[in-house]
C-alpha positions as CSV (number, residue, x, y, z in Angstrom):
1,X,0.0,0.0,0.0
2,X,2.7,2.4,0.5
3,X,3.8,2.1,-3.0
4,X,0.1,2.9,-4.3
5,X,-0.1,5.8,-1.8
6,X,3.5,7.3,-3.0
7,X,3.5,7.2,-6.5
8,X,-0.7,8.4,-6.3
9,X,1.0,11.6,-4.3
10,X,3.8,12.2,-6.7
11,X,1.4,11.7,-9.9
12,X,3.5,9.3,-11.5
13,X,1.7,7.5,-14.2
14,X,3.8,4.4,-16.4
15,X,3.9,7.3,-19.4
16,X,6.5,9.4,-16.9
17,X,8.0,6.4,-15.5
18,X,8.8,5.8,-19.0
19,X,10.3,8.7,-20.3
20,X,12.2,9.7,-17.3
21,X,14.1,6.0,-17.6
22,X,14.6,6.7,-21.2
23,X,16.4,9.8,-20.3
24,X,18.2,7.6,-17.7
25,X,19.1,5.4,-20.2
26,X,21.0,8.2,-22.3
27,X,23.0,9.3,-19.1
28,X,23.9,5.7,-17.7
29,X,23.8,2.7,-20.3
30,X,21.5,-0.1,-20.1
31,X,24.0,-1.7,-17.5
32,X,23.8,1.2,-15.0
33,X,19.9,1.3,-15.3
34,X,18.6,0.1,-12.2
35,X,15.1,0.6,-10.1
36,X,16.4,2.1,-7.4
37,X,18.9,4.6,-9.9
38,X,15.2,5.6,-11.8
39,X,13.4,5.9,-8.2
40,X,15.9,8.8,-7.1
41,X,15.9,10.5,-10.9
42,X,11.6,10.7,-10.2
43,X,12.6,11.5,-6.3
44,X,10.1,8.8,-5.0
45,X,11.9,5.6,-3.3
46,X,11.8,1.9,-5.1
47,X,8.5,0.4,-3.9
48,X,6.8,3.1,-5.6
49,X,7.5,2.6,-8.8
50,X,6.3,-1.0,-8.4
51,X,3.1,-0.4,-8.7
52,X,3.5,0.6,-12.8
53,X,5.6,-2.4,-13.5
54,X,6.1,-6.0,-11.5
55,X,10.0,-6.7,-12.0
56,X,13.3,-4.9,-14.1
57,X,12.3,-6.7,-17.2
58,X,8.6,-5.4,-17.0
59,X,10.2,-1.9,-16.6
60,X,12.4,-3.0,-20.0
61,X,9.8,-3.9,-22.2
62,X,7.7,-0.4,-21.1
63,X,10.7,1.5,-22.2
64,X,11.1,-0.3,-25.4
65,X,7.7,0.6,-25.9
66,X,7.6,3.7,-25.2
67,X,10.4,4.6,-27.6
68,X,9.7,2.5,-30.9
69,X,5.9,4.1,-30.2
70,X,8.1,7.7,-31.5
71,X,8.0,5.8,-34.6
72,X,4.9,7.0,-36.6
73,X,2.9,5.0,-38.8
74,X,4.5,5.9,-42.4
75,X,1.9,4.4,-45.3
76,X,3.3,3.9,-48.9
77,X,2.7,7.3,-50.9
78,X,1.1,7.2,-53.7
79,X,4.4,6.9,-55.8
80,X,6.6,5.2,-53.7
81,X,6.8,1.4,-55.0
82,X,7.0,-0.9,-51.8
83,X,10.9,-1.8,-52.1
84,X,11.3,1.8,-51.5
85,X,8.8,1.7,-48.6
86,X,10.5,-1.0,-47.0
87,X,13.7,0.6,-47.1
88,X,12.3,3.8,-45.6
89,X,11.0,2.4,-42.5
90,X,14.1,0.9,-41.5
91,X,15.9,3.5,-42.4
92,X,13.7,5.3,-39.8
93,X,13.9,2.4,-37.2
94,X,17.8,2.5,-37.4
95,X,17.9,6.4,-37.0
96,X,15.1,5.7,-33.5
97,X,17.4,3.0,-31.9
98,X,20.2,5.1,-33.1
99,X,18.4,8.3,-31.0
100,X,19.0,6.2,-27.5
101,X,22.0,5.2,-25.9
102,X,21.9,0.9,-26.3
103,X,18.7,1.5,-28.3
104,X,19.0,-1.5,-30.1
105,X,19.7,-3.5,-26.9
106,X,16.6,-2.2,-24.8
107,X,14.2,-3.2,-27.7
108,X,15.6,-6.5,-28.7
109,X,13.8,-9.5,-26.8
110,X,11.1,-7.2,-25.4
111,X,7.3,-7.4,-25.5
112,X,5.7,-5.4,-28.2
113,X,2.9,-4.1,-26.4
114,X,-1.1,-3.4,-28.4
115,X,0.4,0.5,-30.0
116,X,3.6,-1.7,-31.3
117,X,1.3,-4.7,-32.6
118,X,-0.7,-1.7,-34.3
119,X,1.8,-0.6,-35.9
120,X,2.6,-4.2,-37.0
121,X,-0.7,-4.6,-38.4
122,X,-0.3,-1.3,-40.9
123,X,3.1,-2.9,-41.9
124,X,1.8,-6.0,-42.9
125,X,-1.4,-4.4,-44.9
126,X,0.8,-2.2,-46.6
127,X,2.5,-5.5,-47.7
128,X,-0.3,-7.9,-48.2
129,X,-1.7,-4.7,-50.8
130,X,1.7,-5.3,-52.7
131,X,1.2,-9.3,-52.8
132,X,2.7,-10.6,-50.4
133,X,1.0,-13.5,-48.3
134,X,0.0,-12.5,-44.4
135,X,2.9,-15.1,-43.7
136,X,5.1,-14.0,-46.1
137,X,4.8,-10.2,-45.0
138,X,5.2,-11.2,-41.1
139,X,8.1,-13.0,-41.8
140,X,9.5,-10.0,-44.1
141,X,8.6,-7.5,-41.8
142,X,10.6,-9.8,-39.3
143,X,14.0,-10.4,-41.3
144,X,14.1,-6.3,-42.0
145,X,13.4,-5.3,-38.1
146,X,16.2,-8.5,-36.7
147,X,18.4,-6.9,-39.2
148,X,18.1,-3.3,-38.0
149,X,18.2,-4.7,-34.1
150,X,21.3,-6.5,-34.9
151,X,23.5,-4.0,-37.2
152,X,22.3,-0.7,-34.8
153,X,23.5,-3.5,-31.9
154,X,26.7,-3.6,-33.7
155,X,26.9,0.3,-34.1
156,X,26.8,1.4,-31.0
157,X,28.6,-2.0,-29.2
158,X,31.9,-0.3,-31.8
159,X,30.6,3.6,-30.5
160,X,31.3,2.3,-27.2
161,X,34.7,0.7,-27.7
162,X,35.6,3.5,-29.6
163,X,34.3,5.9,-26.0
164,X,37.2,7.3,-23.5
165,X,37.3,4.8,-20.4
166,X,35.5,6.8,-17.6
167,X,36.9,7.9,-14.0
168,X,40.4,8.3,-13.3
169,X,41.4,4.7,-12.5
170,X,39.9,2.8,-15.2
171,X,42.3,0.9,-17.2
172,X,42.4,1.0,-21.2
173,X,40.8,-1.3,-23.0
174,X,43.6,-2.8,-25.8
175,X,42.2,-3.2,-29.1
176,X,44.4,-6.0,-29.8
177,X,47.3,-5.8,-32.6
178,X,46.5,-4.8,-35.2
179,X,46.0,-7.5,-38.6
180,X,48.5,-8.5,-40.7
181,X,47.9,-6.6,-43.8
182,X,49.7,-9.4,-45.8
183,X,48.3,-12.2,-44.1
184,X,44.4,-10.7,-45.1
185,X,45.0,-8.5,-48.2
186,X,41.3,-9.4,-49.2
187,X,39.7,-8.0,-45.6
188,X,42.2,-4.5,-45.9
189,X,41.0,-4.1,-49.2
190,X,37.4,-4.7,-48.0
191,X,37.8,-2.0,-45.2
192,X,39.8,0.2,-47.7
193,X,37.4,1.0,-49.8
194,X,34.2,0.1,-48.2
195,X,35.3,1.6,-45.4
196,X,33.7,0.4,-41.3
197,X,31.6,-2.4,-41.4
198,X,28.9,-0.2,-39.1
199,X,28.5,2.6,-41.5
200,X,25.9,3.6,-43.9
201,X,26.6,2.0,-47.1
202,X,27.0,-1.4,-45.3
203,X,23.6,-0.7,-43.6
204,X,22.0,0.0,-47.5
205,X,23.9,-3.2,-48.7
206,X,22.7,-5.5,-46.1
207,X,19.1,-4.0,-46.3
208,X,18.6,-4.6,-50.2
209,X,20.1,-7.8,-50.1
210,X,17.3,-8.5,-48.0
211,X,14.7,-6.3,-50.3
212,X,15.9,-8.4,-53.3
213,X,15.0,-11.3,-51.5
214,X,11.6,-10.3,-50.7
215,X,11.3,-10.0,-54.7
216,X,12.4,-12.9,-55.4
217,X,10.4,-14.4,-53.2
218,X,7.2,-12.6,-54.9
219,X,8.1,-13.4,-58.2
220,X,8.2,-17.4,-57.1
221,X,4.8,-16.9,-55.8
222,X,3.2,-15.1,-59.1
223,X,4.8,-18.0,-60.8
224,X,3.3,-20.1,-58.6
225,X,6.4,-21.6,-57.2
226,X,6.6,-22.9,-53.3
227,X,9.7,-21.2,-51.8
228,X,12.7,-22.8,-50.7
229,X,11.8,-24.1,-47.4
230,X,8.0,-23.7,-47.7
231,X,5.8,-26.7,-47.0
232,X,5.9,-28.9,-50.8
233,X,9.3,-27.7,-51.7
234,X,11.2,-31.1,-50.9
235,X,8.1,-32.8,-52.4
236,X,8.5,-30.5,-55.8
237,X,12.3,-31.4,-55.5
238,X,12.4,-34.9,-54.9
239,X,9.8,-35.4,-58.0
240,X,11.7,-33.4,-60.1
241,X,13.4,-35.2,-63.0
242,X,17.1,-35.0,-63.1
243,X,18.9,-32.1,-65.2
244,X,20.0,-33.5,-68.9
């Protein structure tokens, strides 16, 4: 009860509670975020804040909500072809996990929450309209967001290698020698001239490999061809006669 009474005086609601961690978040990491940390940024003590989430992770997935809900529905325009829409949204999604410090780790694993299964839902209309299946646009939908998660993970995992060691005592972090340019001449002529492996043109590389895919798979499906791994494909391969 003293939780209730405390957080009804303060007028918390889980909207505040929300924002005030994602500010939190910026200042300390998702490491240093703890309850009892957020309960003296709001100036209430810990129990309080119980009563708008049940544990840490409850507190996680609110967060998470609350900042991939910044992302506003974005329909197709009337000229934009959906290859183009595909690659707009997660161009936005990287820039939103990008906006937070460990963005990408505080949303992945999470619950979505109804607003974020909304959003879902307009994704996968937008989709189904082009002619994609309901499964095939979930599972698209799916392969685009895991790749955004993981490659924004992998951004700001380097930004913080790359980040001055704090307080006075902490000890550098070695980055290891460096590689033997004569023993990998194909990886320094890689990083030569398509420069870090976290920057933009890898991210627009990665993400239309995966666009080409989804037209692939749309063309097998006008065609009226199973995809690989789709239920009949081993039975359309096994009965196939040999090539002459």
């Amino acid at each position: 009860m003293g939780g209730r009474t405390a957080s009804r005086r303060t007028g918390l609601d889980r909207a505040t509670v929300a924002a005030t961690a994602l500010t939190l978040l910026d200042d300390v990491g998702l490491d240093g975020l703890t309850v009892r940390r957020l309960a003296a940024e709001l100036g209430v003590q810990s129990p309080a804040l119980y009563w708008h989430f049940r544990d840490k992770q409850e507190l996680l997935d609110l967060m998470a909500q609350e900042l991939q809900a910044a992302l506003p529905l974005a329909p197709r325009r009337d000229d934009e072809p959906w290859p183009q829409w595909v690659a707009r949204r997660a161009r936005e999604r990287r820039r939103l996990l990008l906006s937070r410090r460990d963005g990408a780790r505080l949303v992945a694993g999470t619950a979505a929450g109804p607003a974020i299964a909304l959003q879902a839902e307009a994704e996968l209309r937008t989709l189904a309209d082009a002619g994609f299946s309901p499964v095939q646009a979930l599972r698209a939908i799916t392969a685009i967001g895991h790749y955004t998660t993981g490659f924004v993970m992998e951004e700001q995992s380097a930004g913080q290698r790359r980040r001055p060691p704090e307080g006075p005592t902490a000890p550098e972090a070695p980055d290891g020698p460096p590689p033997d340019a004569g023993a990998t001449p194909t990886l320094m002529a890689a990083i030569r001239d398509g420069g870090p492996p976290e920057g933009d043109e890898a991210f627009e590389q990665g993400l239309w490999m995966l666009i080409d895919g989804m037209r692939a798979l749309l063309e097998r499906s006008a065609a009226g061809a199973a995809p690989d791994g789709a239920p009949g494909s081993e039975r359309r391969t096994r009965t196939s006669p040999p090539a002459r």
